[in-house]
C-alpha positions as CSV (number, residue, x, y, z in Angstrom):
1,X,0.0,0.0,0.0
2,X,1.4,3.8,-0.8
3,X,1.0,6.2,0.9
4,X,2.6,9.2,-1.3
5,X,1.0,12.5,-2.5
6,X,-1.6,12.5,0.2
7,X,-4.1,15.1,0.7
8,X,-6.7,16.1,2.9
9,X,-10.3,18.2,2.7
10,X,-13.5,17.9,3.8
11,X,-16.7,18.3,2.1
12,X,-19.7,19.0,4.6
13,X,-19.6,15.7,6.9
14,X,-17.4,14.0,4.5
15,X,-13.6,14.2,4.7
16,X,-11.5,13.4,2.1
17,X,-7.8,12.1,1.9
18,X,-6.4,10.9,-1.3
19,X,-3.9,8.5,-1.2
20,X,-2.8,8.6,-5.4
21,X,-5.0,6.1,-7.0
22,X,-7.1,5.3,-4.0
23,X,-9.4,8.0,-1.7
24,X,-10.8,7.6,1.0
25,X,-13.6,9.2,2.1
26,X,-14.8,9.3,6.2
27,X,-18.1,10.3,7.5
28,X,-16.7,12.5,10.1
29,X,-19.7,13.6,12.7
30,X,-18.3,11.3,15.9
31,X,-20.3,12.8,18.4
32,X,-23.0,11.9,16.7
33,X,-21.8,8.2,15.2
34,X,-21.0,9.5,12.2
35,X,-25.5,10.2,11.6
36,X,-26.0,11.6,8.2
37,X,-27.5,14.8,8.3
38,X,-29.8,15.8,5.1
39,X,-27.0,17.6,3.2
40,X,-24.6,14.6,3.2
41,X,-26.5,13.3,0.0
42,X,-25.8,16.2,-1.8
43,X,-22.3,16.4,-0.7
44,X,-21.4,12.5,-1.3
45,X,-23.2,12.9,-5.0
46,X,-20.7,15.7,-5.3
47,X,-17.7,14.4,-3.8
48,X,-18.7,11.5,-6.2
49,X,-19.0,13.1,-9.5
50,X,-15.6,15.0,-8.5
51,X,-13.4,11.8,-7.9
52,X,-15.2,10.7,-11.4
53,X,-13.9,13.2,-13.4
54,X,-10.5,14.3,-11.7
55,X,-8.5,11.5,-14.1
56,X,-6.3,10.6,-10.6
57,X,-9.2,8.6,-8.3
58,X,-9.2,4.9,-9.5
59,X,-11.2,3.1,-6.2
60,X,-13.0,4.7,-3.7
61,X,-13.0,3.7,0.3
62,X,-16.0,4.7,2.2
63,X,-15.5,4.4,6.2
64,X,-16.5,6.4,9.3
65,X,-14.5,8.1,11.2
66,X,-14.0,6.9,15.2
67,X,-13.5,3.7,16.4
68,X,-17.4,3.3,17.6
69,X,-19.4,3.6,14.6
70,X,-19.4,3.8,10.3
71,X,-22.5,5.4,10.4
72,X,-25.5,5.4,12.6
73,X,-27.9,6.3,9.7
74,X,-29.7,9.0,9.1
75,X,-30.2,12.3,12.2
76,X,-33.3,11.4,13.8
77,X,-33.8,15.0,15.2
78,X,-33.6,16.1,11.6
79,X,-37.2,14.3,10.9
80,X,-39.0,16.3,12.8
81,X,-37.9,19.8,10.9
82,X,-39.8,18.0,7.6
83,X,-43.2,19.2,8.5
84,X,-44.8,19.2,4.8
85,X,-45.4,16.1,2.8
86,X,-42.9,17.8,0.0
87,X,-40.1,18.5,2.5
88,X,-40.9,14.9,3.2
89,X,-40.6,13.5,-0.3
90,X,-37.9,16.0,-1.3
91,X,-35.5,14.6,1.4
92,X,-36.7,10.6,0.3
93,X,-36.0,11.3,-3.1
94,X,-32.4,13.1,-2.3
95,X,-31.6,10.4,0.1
96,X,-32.4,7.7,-2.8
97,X,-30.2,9.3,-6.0
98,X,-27.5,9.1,-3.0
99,X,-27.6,5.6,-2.7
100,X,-28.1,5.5,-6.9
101,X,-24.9,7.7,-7.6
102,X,-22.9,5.1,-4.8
103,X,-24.3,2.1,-6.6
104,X,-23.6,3.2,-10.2
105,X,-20.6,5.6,-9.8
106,X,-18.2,4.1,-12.4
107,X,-15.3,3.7,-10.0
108,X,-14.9,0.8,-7.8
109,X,-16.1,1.6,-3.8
110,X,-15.0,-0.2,-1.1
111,X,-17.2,0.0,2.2
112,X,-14.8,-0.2,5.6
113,X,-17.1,-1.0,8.1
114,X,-15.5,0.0,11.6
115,X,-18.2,0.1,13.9
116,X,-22.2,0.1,13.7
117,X,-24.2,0.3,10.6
118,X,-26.9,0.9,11.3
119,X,-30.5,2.4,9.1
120,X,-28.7,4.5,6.1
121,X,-25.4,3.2,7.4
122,X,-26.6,-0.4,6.4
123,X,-28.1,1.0,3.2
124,X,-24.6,2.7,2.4
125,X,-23.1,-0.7,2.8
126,X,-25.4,-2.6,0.4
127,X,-24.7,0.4,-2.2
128,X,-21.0,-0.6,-2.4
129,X,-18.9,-3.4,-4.5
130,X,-17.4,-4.9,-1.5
131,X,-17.7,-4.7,2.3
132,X,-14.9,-5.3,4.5
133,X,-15.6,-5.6,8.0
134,X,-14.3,-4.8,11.6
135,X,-14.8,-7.7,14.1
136,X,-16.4,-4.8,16.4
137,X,-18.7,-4.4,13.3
138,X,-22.7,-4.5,13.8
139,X,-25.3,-4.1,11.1
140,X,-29.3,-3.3,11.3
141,X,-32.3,-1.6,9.8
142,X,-33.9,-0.9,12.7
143,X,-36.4,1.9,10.8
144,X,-39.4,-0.1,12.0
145,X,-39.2,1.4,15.5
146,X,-40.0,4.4,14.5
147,X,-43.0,3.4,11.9
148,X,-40.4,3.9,9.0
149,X,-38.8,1.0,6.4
150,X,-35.3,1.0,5.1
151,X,-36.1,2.8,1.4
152,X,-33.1,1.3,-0.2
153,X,-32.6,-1.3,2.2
154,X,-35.6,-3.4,0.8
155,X,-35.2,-3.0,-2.5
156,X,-31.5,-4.2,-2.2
157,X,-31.5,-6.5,0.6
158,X,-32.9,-9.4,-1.3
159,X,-30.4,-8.9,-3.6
160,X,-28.0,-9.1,-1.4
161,X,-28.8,-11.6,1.4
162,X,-32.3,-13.0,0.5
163,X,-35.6,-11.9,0.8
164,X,-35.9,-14.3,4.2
165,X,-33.2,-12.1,5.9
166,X,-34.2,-8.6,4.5
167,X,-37.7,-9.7,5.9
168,X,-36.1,-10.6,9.4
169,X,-33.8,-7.4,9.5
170,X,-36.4,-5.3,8.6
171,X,-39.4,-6.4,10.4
172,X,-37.7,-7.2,13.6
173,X,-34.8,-4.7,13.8
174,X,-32.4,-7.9,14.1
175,X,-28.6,-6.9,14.3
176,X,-26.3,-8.7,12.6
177,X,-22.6,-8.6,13.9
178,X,-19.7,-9.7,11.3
179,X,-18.9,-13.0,11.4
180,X,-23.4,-13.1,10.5
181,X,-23.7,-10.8,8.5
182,X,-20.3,-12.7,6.7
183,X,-22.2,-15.8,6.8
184,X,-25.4,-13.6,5.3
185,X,-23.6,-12.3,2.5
186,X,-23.5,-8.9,3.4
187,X,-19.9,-8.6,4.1
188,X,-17.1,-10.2,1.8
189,X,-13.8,-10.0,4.5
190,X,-14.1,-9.6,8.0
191,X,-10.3,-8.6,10.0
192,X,-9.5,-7.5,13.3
193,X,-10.5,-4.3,13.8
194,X,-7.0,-2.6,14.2
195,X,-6.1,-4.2,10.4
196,X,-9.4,-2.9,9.2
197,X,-8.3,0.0,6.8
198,X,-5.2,-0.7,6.3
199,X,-6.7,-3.8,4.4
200,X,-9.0,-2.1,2.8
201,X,-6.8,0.4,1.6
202,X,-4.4,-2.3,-0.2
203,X,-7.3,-4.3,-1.5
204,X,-8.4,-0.3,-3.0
205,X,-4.6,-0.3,-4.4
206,X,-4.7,-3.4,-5.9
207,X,-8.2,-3.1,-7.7
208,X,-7.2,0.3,-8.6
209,X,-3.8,-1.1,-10.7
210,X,-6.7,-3.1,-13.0
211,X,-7.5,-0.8,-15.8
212,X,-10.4,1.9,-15.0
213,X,-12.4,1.6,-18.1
214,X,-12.7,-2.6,-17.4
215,X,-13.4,-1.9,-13.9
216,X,-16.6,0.2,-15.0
217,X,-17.7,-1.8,-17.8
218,X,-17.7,-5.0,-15.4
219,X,-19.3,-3.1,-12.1
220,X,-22.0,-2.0,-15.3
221,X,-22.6,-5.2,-16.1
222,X,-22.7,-7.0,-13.2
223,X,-25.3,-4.1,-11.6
224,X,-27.3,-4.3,-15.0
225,X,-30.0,-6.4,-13.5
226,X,-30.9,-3.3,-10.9
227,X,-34.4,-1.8,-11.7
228,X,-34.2,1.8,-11.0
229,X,-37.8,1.8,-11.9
230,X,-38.6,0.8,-8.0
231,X,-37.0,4.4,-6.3
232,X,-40.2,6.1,-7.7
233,X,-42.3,2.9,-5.6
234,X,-39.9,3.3,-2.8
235,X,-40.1,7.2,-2.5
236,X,-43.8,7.6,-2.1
237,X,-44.3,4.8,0.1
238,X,-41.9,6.2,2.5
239,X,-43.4,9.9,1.9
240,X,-46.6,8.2,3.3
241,X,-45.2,6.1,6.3
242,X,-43.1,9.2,7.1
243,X,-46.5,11.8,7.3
244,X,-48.1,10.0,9.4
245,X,-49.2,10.1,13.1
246,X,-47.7,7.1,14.8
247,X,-44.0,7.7,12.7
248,X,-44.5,11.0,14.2
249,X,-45.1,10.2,17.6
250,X,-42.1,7.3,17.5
251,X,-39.5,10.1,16.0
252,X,-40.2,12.7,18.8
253,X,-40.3,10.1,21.2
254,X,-37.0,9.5,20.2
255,X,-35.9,12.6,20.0
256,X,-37.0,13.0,23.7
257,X,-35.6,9.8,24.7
258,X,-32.2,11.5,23.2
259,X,-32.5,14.6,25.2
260,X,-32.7,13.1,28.8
């Protein structure tokens, strides 16, 4: 693994170090477990389209930064500011071309996974090519709780581990750790936790030496199955969940819960 010609910046929530071929990029909120606030999607579909074009970036890793958590999912408290059914949809539809531009950026991307993955987090993970894991790691879509469903999560869950465990993860809120969610198909490595991006960095480094143009055409054509037809379903069925009463009495119960 090199190290040469790094480089360091942020972008909103998202910090950026480039290591030559390979950047990394760390959702960097710790106090918070790394939760995405509603501008991250517009920042990572930036930060994306930049790395795309700049002719240096050949693989991508995605990590959180902290030692407790990748990413928590998405900022609770920031639910309870979408108080019309378009601020509602608006922030659905924004979260989902996220999780599109991750899932069909050209470049290969590379999910660390140091901590818990949880809600979004999860999502972010099942939007990658490859998920490397910490043994500390812990995965779940636990969006039922608050009257809500994974949006991405159950359109590419079954994909990924079966509709069986999608089901189970989603309806119950089960947590997977890493060696299970190994098992499940979720993850492709799992190392101990101190290894965790060094590894991931040299596995970046060593997809990153294949030529870039193969590297798209095969994540193209191993992705072209994907019906992007089902965001539109997706969106409006989590515009609805999200409006009404009982989600809104579980999110500010929360919220309260948060504040004592």
């Amino acid at each position: 693994m090199t190290t040469e010609n790094s480089a360091e910046r942020s972008v909103g929530q998202i910090k950026i170090v480039a290591h030559d071929a390979v950047t990394l990029l760390q959702i960097d909120r710790v106090e918070k477990h790394n939760a995405l606030t509603a501008a991250f999607w517009g920042d990572l579909r930036r930060v994306l389209d930049e790395l795309c074009v700049d002719q240096r970036t050949r693989a991508i890793v995605l990590t959180g930064a902290g030692d407790k958590a990748f990413c928590a999912g998405g900022d609770i408290a920031g639910f309870a500011t979408l108080t019309t059914l378009e601020s509602k949809r608006a922030y659905q539809i924004d979260a989902m071309n996220g999780f599109a531009a991750l899932e069909t950026c050209p470049l290969p991307v590379i999910a660390a996974v140091n901590g818990l993955a949880l809600g979004g987090g999860c999502e972010l993970t099942l939007a990658c090519d490859v998920v490397l894991a910490s043994d500390h790691a812990v995965f779940g879509m636990p969006e039922a709780a608050l009257g809500l469903v994974p949006g991405y999560g159950v359109l590419r869950g079954p994909h990924v581990i079966g509709r069986q465990m999608t089901k189970l993860m989603v309806m119950s809120g089960e947590r997977l750790d890493a060696q299970q969610a190994l098992q499940a198909g979720l993850v492709q490595r799992v190392v101990p936790h101190e290894q965790l991006l060094p590894t991931a960095l040299e596995l970046a480094h060593r997809v990153a030496s294949n030529p870039s143009l193969a590297l798209a055409v095969g994540k193209g054509l191993i992705n072209r199955g994907i019906d992007r037809a089902e965001f539109d379903y997706s969106v409006e069925a989590l515009t609805v969940l999200q409006a009404s009463a009982e989600t809104s009495e579980r999110v500010q119960s929360f919220i309260d819960r948060k504040r004592r």
